[in-house]
Residue, then its C-alpha position, 0 to 999 in steps of 0.5 A: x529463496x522459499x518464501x511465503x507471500x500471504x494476502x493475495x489482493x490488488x497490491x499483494x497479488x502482483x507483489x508475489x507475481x514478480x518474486x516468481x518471475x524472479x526465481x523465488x519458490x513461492x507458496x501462497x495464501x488468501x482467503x480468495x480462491x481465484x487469486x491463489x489459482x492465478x498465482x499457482x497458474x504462474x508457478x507459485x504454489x498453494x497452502x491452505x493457510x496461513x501457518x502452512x504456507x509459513x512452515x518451511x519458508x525462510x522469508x514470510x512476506x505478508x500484504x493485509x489491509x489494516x492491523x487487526x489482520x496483521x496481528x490475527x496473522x501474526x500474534x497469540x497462540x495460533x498466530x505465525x510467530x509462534x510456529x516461525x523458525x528463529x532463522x525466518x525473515x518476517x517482512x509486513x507491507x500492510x500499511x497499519x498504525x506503526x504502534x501494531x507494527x511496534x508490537x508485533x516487532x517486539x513479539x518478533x525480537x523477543x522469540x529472536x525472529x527477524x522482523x521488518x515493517x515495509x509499507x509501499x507506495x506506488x500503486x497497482x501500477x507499480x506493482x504490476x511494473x515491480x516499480x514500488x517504493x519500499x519504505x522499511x522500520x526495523x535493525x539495519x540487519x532486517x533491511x540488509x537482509x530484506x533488500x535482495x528479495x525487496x528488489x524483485x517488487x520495488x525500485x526504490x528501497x529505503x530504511x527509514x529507522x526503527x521499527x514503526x518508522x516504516x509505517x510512521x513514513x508511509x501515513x505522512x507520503x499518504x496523507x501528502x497524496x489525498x492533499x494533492x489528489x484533492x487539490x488537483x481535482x477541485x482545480x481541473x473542475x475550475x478549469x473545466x467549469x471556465x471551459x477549459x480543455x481538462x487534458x490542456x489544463x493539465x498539461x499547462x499545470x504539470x509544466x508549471x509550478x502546480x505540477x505533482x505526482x497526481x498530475x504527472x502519472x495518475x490524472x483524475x480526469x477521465x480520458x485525460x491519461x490513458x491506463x489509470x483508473x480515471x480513464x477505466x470509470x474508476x475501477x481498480x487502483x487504490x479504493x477511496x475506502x484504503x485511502x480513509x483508513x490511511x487518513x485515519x491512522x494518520x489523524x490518529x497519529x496526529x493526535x498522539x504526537x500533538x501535531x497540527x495537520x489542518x490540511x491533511x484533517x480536510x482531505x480527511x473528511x473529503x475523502x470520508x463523504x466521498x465514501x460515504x456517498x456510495x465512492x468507497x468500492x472506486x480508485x482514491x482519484x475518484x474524488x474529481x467527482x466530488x467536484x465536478x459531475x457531468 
């Protein structure tokens, strides 16, 4: 299939290198020149934007990182939708407000172009290991066709409802995942301060009733697992500043519906000093800093 993949950054770009290694004709696109030339080195090729990379792609794959790019992308005069063949899949992995990702869907449907919000989950890691969760919003026709091309990338797909409902899913795992990373790390500190060995503590914990997926796969004690960010001074994974702008939609979200989220209002002003403490550029895990400096 030709498809385009546009936003090129640390989900996107090993996102678009396994639909090459899955046979896809792929064309590229980022502002960043030294990730479009990674990706053409492995076979994909260049555009020198958005709309021309888009211009003959039956399936238009975009990875942003909030809504004000996705509707640059995508809406008004210049934007995708205006130029998209009514035969071309359009699939947005952003994670953004479900009400954007509503109303590029409807800007979609309404010039019969096939629209689908597919947020992820699992992290570089997963990207890089094409593992990722697919969480989808759109018709059941969006999802179907999706599916084939998803699973090049991901391992788990799931539909979660109409459009919006991607996104809707995606803020309640990611506000879930701040709350446990959080509370995975103030408890490593208590251990650690107690003199406990952290990499015991955390064997003794994911064995016991406190296990999760913080401690599982991603350990935010540094030289506790190997490969993660923790052990690599925090660099790459999932940077504190994407993890608050996930916590912001959701408390937005929150706010709209009417919905109690005191833990998830915690883990979003942590995350927030955190950032502002000079943390926003490091791996979301990074937050064990927070509680314990050597």
């Amino acid at each position: 299939m030709d498809i385009a993949f546009i936003g090129l950054g640390n989900m996107g770009s090993p996102m678009a290198s396994n639909l090459v290694k899955a046979g896809h004709n792929l064309t590229v696109f980022d502002l960043s020149e030294p990730a479009i030339s990674d990706l053409v080195a492995q076979g994909a090729k260049s555009a020198e934007s958005a709309r021309q990379a888009a211009a003959s792609a039956d399936c238009v794959i975009t990875m942003l990182p909030a809504g004000h790019h996705v509707e640059a992308v995508y809406l008004g005069d210049s934007g995708l939708l205006a130029s998209l063949s009514s035969e071309t899949l359009v699939i947005d992995s952003s994670t953004i407000a479900p009400e954007v990702a509503r109303k590029v869907a409807e800007a979609a449907v309404a010039k019969g172009i096939t629209f689908m919000d597919a947020p992820v989950s699992g992290g570089v890691g997963g990207a890089k290991a094409g593992t990722l969760t697919f969480i989808c919003g759109g018709e059941q026709k969006a999802f179907d066709r999706s599916r084939p091309i998803l699973e090049g990338m991901g391992k788990n797909i799931f539909h979660a409802g109409p459009h919006g409902a991607g996104q809707v899913a995606k803020i309640c795992n990611n506000m879930l995942l701040a709350i446990l990373m959080s509370g995975t790390s103030e408890a490593l500190a208590l251990g650690v301060k107690n003199g406990l060995d952290p990499a015991v503590l955390s064997e003794i914990m994911k064995q016991s009733s406190g296990g999760n997926w913080a401690l599982n796969v991603y350990n935010p004690w540094p030289g506790v697992m190997e490969g993660v960010p923790a052990s690599k001074g925090y660099q790459g994974g999932f940077l504190v500043d994407l993890m608050n702008k996930d916590l912001g939609l959701a408390m937005e979200n929150a706010v709209t519906n009417k919905a109690p989220v005191p833990m998830g209002a915690l883990a979003r002003n942590l995350f927030a000093l955190h950032g502002a403490q000079g943390s926003g550029g490091l791996d979301f895990s990074s937050i064990q800093r927070f509680y314990y400096q050597e």
